[in-house]
C-alpha positions as CSV (number, residue, x, y, z in Angstrom):
1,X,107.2,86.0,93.4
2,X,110.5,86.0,93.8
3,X,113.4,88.2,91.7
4,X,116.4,87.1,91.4
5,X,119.4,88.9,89.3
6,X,118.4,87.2,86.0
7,X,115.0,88.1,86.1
8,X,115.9,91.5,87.0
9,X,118.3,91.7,84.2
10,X,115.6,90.3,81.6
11,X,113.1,92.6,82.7
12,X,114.6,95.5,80.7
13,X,115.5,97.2,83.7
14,X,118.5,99.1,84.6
15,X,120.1,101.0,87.5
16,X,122.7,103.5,87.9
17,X,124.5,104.2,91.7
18,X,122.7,105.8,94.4
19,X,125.2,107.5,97.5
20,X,127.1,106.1,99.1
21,X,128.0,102.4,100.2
22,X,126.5,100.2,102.9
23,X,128.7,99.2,106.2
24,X,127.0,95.9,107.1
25,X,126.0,94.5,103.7
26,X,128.8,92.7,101.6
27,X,128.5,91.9,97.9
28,X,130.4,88.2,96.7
29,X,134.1,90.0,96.7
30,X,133.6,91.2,100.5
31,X,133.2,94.4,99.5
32,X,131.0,97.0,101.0
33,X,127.6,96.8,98.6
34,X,126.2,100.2,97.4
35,X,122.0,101.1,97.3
36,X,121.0,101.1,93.4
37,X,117.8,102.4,92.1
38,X,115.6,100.5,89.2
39,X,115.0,103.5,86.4
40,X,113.0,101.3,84.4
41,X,110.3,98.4,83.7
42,X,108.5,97.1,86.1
43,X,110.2,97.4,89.1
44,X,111.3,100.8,88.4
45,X,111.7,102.9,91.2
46,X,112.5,99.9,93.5
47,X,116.2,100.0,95.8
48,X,118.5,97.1,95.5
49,X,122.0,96.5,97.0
50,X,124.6,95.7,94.2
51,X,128.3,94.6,93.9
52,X,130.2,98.3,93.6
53,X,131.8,97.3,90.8
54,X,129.4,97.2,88.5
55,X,129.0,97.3,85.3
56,X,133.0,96.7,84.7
57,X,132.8,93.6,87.1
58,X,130.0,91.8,89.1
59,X,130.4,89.2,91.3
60,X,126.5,88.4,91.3
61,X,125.7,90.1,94.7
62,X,121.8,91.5,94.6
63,X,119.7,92.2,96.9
64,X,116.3,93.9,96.9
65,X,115.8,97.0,99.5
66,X,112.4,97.0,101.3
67,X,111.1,95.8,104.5
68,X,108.7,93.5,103.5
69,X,110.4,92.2,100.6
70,X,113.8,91.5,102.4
71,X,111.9,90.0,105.4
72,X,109.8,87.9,103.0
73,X,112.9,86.3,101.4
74,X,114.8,85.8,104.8
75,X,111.7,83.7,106.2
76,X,111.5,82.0,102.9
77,X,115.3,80.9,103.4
78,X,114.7,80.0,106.8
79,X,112.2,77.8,106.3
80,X,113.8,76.1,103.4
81,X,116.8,75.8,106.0
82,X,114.7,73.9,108.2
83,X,113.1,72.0,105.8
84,X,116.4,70.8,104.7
85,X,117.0,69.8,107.7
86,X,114.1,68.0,108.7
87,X,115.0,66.0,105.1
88,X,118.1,65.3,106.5
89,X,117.1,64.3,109.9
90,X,114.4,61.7,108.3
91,X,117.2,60.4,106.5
92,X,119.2,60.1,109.1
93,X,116.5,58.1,111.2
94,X,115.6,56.3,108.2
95,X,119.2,54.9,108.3
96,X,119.5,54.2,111.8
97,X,116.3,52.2,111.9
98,X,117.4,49.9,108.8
99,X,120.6,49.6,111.4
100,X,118.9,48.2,114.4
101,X,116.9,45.6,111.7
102,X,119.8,44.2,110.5
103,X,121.8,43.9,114.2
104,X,118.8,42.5,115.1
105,X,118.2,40.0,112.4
106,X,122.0,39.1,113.1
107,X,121.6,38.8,117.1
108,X,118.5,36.3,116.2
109,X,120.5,34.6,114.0
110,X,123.7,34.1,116.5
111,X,120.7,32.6,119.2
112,X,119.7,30.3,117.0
113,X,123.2,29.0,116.1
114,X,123.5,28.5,120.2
């Protein structure tokens, strides 16, 4: 199942800052997200990375903290990566083969005028 912020938000839970902020992970303003904690509903307890200027501003950034959960949405983006691209790819083909018909309908079409 997956969470995203609005879910999170409708839930009923909240969070409040925990420490300090995190080097490598950026919220949607570039800067350095902070480690949150859920203090209720039913995800309480659970770490998320947030935008540090929350509650005054957000800029959207979430992301939940936990091994399986983080590697679970990374594979699920990677494979919608690569299904978009196989889409695109058939497309592509698609396009190119409805290309060679039609040069090749014209280049039967020049023999016969010969």
């Amino acid at each position: 199942m997956e969470r995203s912020k609005h879910q999170f938000a409708t839930s009923g839970s909240s969070s409040s800052s925990r420490g300090g902020s995190i080097g490598r992970i950026k919220c949607n303003y570039g800067r350095d997200a902070v480690v949150r904690s859920v203090k209720n509903g039913p995800n309480v307890g659970l770490k998320f990375h947030g935008c540090p200027l929350w509650p005054d501003t957000d800029c959207g950034f979430f992301k939940w903290i936990g091994g399986v959960r983080d590697e679970v949405d990374d594979l699920r983006f990677q494979l919608f990566e690569k299904e978009t691209t196989i889409a695109e790819l058939e497309m592509h083909k698609q396009m190119l083969e409805d290309k060679v018909k039609r040069v090749q309908l014209k280049k039967e079409n020049l023999e016969e005028d010969l």
